[in-house]
C-alpha positions as CSV (number, residue, x, y, z in Angstrom):
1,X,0.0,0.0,0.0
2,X,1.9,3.3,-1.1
3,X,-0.9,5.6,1.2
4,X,-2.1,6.1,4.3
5,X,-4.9,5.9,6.5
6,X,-5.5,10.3,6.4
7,X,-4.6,10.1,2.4
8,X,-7.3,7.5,1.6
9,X,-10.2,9.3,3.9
10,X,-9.1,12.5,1.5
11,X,-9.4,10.9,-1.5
12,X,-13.1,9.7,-0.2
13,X,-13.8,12.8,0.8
14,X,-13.6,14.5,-3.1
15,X,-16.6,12.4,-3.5
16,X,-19.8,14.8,-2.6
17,X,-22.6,13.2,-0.7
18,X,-25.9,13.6,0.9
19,X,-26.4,13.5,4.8
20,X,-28.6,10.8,6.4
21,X,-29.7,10.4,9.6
22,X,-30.3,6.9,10.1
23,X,-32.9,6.0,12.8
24,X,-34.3,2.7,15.0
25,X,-34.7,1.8,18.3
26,X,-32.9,-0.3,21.1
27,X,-34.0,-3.3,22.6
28,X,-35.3,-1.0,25.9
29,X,-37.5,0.3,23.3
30,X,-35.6,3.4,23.5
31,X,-34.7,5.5,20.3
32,X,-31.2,5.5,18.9
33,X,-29.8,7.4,15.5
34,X,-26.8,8.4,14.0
35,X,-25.4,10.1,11.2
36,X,-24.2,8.5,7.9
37,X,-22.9,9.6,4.5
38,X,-22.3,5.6,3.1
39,X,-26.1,5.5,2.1
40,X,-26.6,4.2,-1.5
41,X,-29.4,2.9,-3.5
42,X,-29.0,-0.9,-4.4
43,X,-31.7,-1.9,-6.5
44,X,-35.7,-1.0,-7.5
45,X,-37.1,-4.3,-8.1
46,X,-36.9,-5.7,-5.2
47,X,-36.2,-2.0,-3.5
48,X,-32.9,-2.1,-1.6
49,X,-30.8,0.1,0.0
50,X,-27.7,0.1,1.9
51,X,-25.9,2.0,4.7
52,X,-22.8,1.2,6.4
53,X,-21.7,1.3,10.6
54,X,-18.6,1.4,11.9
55,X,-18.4,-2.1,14.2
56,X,-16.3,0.2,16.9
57,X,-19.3,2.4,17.5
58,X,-22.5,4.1,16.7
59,X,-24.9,1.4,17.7
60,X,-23.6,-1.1,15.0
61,X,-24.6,-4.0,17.2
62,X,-27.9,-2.6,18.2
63,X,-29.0,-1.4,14.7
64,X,-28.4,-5.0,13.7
65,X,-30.5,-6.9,16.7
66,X,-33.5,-3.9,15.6
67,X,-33.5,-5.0,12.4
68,X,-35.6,-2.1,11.4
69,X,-34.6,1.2,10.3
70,X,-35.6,4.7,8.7
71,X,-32.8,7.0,6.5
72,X,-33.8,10.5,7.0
73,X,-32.0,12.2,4.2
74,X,-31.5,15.4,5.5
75,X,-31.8,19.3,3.9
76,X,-29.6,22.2,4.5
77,X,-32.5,23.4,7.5
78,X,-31.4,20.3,9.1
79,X,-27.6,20.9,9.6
80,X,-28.2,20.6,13.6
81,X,-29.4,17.3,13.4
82,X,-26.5,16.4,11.8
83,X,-23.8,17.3,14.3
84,X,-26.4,16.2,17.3
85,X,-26.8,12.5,15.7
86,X,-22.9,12.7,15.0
87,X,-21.7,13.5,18.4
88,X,-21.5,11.1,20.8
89,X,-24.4,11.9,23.5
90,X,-25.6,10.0,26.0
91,X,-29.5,10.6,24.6
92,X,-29.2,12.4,21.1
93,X,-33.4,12.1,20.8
94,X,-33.3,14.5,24.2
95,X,-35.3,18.0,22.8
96,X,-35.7,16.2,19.0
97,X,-38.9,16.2,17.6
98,X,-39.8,13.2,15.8
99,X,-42.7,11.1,14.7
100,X,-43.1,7.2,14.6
101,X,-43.2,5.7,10.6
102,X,-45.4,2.7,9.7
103,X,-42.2,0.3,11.2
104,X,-42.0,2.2,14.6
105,X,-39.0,3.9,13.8
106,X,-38.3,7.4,13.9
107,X,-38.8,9.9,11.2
108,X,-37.9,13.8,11.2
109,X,-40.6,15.7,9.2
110,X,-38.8,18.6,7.9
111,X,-36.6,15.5,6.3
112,X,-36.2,16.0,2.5
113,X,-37.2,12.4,2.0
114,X,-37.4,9.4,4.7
115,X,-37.2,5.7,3.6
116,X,-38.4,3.1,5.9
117,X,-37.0,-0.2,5.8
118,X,-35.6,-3.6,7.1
119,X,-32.9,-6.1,7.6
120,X,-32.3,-7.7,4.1
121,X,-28.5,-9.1,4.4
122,X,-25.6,-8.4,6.3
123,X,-22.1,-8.4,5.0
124,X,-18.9,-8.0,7.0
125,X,-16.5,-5.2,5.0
126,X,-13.6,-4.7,7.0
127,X,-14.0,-2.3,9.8
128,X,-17.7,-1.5,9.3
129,X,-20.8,-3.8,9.0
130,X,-22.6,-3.2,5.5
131,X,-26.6,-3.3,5.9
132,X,-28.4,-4.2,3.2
133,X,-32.1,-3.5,3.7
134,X,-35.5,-4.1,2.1
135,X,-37.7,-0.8,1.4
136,X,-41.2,-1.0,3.1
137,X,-42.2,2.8,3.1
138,X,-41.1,6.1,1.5
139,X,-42.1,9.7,2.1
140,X,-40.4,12.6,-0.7
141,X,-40.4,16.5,-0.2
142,X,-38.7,18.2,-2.3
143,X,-39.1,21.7,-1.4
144,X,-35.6,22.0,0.4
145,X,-32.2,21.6,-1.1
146,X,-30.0,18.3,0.3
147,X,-27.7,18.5,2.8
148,X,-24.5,18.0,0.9
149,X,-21.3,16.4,2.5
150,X,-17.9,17.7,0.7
151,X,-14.2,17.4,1.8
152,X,-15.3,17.6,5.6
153,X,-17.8,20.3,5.3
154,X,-20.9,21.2,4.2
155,X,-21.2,23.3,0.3
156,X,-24.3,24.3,-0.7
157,X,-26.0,23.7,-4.3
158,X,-26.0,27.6,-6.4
């Protein structure tokens, strides 16, 4: 390997991407969410998505016992959001308004679309856990512009 760790998360970062908020709940029936840029569409027929967890934190382990998730794709109103669900608090829901979706997970309203889905396949890929899940519900605004994710801040579309 002729780079580093800091060089390859550089290179990644040259690749603009939306902001997700990706949201379940615990086995205390408690809710749990945390910020993601490695969401991707998979495939329309069947619908699949995927998202991606560090095993080190996060929830990983918890988000895989759920089983059931929603991906609040976030707009530029909803930068707050963002850095709450990426910090590490002890109760990130605390002050957050948020609704229940059809599977009992959480879903932000102002969110520029939310996608409501389940545990399709897990795959091991290196120091993450890749979750490949099957699309029960979707909600689309599209009123509001994305929030974008670009070299380690946050550009906006002219």
């Amino acid at each position: 390997m002729t780079f580093d760790a800091r060089e390859f998360r550089d290179a990644l970062g040259c690749f603009a991407t939306g902001v997700s908020v990706i949201t379940s709940y615990n086995q205390q029936n408690e809710p749990m969410g945390v910020t993601v840029n490695s969401f991707s569409s998979v495939s329309i027929d069947p619908p699949l998505i995927l998202f991606s967890l560090a095993h080190n934190g996060n929830h990983c382990q918890e988000f895989k016992v759920s089983g059931k998730f929603s991906v609040n794709v976030l707009s530029t109103k909803q930068k707050e959001l963002c850095d709450r669900f990426a910090t590490p608090l002890e109760d990130r829901f605390n002050g957050v308004d948020y609704e229940l979706g059809e599977n009992g997970t959480p879903i932000f309203e102002e969110s520029l679309s939310v996608i409501e889905c389940e545990n399709f396949a897990l795959q091991e890929a290196g120091d993450h856990l890749v979750f490949i899940c099957r699309v029960t519900n979707v909600h689309s605004k599209t009123e509001e512009k994305p929030l974008l994710f670009y070299k380690g801040g946050f550009p906006t579309l002219s």
